[in-house]
C-alpha positions in Angstrom: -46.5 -4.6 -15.5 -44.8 -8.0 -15.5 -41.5 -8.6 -13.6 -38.1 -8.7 -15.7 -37.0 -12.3 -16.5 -33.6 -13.6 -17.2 -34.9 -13.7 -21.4 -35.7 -10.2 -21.2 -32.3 -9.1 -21.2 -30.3 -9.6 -24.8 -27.4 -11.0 -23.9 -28.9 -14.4 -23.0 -29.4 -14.6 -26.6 -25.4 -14.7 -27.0 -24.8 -16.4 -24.2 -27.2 -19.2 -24.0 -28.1 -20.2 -20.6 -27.8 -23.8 -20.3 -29.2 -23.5 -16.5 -31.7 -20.4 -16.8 -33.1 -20.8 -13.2 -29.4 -20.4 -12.2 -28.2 -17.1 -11.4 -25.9 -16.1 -14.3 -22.1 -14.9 -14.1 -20.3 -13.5 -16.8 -16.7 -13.2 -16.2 -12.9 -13.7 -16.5 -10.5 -14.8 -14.0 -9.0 -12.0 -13.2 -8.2 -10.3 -9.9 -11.9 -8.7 -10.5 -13.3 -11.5 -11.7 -12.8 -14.0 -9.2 -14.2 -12.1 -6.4 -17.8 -13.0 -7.5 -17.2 -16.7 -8.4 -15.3 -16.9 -5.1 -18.2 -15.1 -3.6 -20.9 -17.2 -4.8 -18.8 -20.3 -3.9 -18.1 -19.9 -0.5 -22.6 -18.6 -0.5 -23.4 -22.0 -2.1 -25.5 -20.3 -4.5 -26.3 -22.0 -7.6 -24.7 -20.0 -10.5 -23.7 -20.8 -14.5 -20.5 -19.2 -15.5 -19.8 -17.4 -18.8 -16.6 -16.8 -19.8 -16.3 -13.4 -21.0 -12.8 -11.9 -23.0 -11.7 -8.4 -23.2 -12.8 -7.9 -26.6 -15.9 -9.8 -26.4 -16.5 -7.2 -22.8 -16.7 -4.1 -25.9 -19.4 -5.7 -27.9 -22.9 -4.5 -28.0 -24.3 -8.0 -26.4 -21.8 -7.4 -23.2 -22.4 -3.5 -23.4 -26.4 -4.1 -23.2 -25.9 -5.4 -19.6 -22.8 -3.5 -18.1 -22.5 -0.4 -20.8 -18.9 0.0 -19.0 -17.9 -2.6 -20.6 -16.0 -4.5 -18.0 -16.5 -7.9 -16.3 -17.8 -9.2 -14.0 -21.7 -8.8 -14.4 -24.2 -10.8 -13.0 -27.8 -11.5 -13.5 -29.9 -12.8 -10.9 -33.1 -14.8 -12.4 -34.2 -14.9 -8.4 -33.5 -11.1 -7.8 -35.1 -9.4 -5.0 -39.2 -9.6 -5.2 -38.7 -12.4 -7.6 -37.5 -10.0 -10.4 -34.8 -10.6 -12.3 -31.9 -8.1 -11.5 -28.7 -7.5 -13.6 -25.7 -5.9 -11.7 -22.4 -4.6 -12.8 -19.2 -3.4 -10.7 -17.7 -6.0 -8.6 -18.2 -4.7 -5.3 -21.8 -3.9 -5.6 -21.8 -7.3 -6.6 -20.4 -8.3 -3.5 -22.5 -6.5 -1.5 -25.9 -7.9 -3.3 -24.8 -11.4 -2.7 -23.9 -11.0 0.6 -27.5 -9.2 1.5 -29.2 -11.1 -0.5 -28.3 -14.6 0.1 -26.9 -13.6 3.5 -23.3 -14.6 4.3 -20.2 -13.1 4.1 -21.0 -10.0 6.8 -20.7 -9.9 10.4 -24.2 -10.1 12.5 -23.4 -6.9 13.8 -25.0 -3.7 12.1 -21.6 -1.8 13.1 -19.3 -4.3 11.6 -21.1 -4.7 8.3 -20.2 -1.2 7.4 -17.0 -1.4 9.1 -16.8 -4.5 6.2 -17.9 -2.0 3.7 -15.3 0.4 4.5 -12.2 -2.4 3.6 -14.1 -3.6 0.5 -14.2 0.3 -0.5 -10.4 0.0 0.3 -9.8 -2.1 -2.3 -12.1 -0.6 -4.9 -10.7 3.1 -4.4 -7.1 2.1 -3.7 -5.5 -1.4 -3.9 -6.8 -1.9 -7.0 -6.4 0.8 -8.9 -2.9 1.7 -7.6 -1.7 -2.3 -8.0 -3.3 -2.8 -11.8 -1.5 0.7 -12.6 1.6 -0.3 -11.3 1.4 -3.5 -13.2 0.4 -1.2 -16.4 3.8 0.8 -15.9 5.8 -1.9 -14.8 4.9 -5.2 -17.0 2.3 -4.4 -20.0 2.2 -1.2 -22.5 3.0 1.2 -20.0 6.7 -0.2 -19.6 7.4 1.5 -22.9 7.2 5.2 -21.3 10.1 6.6 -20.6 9.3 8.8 -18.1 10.0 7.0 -14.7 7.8 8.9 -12.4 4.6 7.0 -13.2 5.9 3.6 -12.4 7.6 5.4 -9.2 4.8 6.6 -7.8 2.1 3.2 -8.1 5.0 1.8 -6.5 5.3 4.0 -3.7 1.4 3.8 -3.5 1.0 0.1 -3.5 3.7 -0.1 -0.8 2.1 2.2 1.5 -1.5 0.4 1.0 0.2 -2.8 1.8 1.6 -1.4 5.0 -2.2 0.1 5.7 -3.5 -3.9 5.3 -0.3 -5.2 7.0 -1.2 -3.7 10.4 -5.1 -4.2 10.4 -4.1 -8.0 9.7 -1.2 -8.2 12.7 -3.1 -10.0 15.7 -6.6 -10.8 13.3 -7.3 -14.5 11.2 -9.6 -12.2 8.8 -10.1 -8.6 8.1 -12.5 -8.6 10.0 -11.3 -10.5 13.1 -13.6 -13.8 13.3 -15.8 -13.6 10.3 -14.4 -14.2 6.6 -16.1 -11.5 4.4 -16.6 -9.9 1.1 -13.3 -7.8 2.4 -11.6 -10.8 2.4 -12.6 -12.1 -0.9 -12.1 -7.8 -2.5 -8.7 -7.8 -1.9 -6.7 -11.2 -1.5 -7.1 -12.0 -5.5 -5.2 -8.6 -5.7 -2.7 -9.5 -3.4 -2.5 -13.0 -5.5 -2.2 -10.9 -9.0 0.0 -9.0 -7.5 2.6 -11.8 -7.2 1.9 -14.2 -9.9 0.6 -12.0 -12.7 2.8 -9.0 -12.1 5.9 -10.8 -10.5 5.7 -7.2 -8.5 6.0 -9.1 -4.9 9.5 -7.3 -4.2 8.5 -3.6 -5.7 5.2 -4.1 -3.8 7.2 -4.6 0.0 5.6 -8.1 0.1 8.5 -9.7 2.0 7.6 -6.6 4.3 4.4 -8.2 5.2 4.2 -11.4 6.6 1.0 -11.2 8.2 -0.6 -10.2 5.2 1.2 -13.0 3.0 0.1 -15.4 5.6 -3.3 -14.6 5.5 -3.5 -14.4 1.6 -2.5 -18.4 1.1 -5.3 -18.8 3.9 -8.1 -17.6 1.9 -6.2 -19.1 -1.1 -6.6 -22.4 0.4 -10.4 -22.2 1.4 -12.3 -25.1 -0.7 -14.5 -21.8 -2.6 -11.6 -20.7 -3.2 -10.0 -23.4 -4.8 -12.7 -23.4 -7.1 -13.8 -19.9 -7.7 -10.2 -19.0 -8.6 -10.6 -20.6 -11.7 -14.1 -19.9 -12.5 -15.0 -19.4 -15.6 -12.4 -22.3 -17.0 -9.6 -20.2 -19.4 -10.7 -21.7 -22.8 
């Protein structure tokens, strides 16, 4: 049986690699999205980035490699074994590129996981409590009457920002020395947060100084300077 190559997947047809030994990133600058091009910047892996809308995440093409239908996805031409590998879910992601093209962990077996554990933080709580607050607060959900939604991914979002306000008190990075895939999980949030959502003040930011100091710190990193914009808005 031969291995999986990058043309054996249909949305290459769509999305037309111009660089098909490249590993392949499709994408939006989003909170979510920027984590991998972030990712893969501060790596120095070689990557070609397709710029990927909301409605263009429900078609089939998009649906054939992440049938969630949410970015980002990758697809790695130089996967593991020298088979091509297509991922989905942006902290699996994470965790691929940092394994595979290692970077972004600490040496220590005990301190990867610890890693893990922060990244999971932002999956299963930052996130989703900050993008429903925004929801409630900003976009369609402003509409609903019914204040108690709003109230309570405010209340939520507060209390996660005091969680990552006292792990970040007398530490550069999440995890101490080492810039990691933590890192890189939650400061685009942090960023959204203010800038997207203008929810800085509901959110307690002025509450958290070490954590707003350590945001415009991985905000100014050269990757990041770059993978915060990657793919270019059209």
């Amino acid at each position: 049986m031969s291995l999986k190559t990058l043309q054996d997947f249909p949305i290459s047809a769509l999305w037309k690699p111009a660089h098909p030994d490249r590993l392949q990133l499709y994408s939006f600058p989003s909170a979510n999205g920027v984590k991998v091009s972030v990712a893969l910047e501060e790596l120095g892996v070689p990557y070609e980035a397709h710029l990927v809308t909301l409605e263009q995440a429900g078609s089939p093409a998009f649906r054939s490699l992440n049938p969630n239908g949410k970015i980002p996805a990758i697809i790695d031409p130089n996967g593991p074994g020298g088979e091509a590998l297509a991922l989905w879910e942006s902290g699996a992601i994470l965790i691929y590129l940092a394994e595979q093209y290692g970077g972004l962990f600490p040496k220590s077996a005990v301190l990867k996981y610890e890693t893990v554990q922060w990244l999971m933080f932002q999956m299963g709580g930052i996130g989703p409590m900050f993008g429903q607050y925004g929801y409630f607060s900003k976009f369609a959900g402003k509409e609903v009457e019914d204040p108690r939604p709003r109230e309570h991914f405010r209340n939520q979002g507060r209390r996660l920002m005091g969680v990552l306000e006292a792990r970040l008190k007398d530490r550069q990075w999440i995890m101490g020395d080492d810039y990691t895939i933590a890192d890189i999980a939650i400061f685009p949030w942090i960023r959204s947060a203010q800038i997207r959502y203008g929810a800085g003040e509901a959110l307690g930011f002025e509450e958290a100084p070490y954590t707003m100091v350590w945001m415009e710190r991985c905000i100014a990193r050269p990757a990041s300077i770059i993978g915060l914009n990657m793919p270019p808005r059209r």
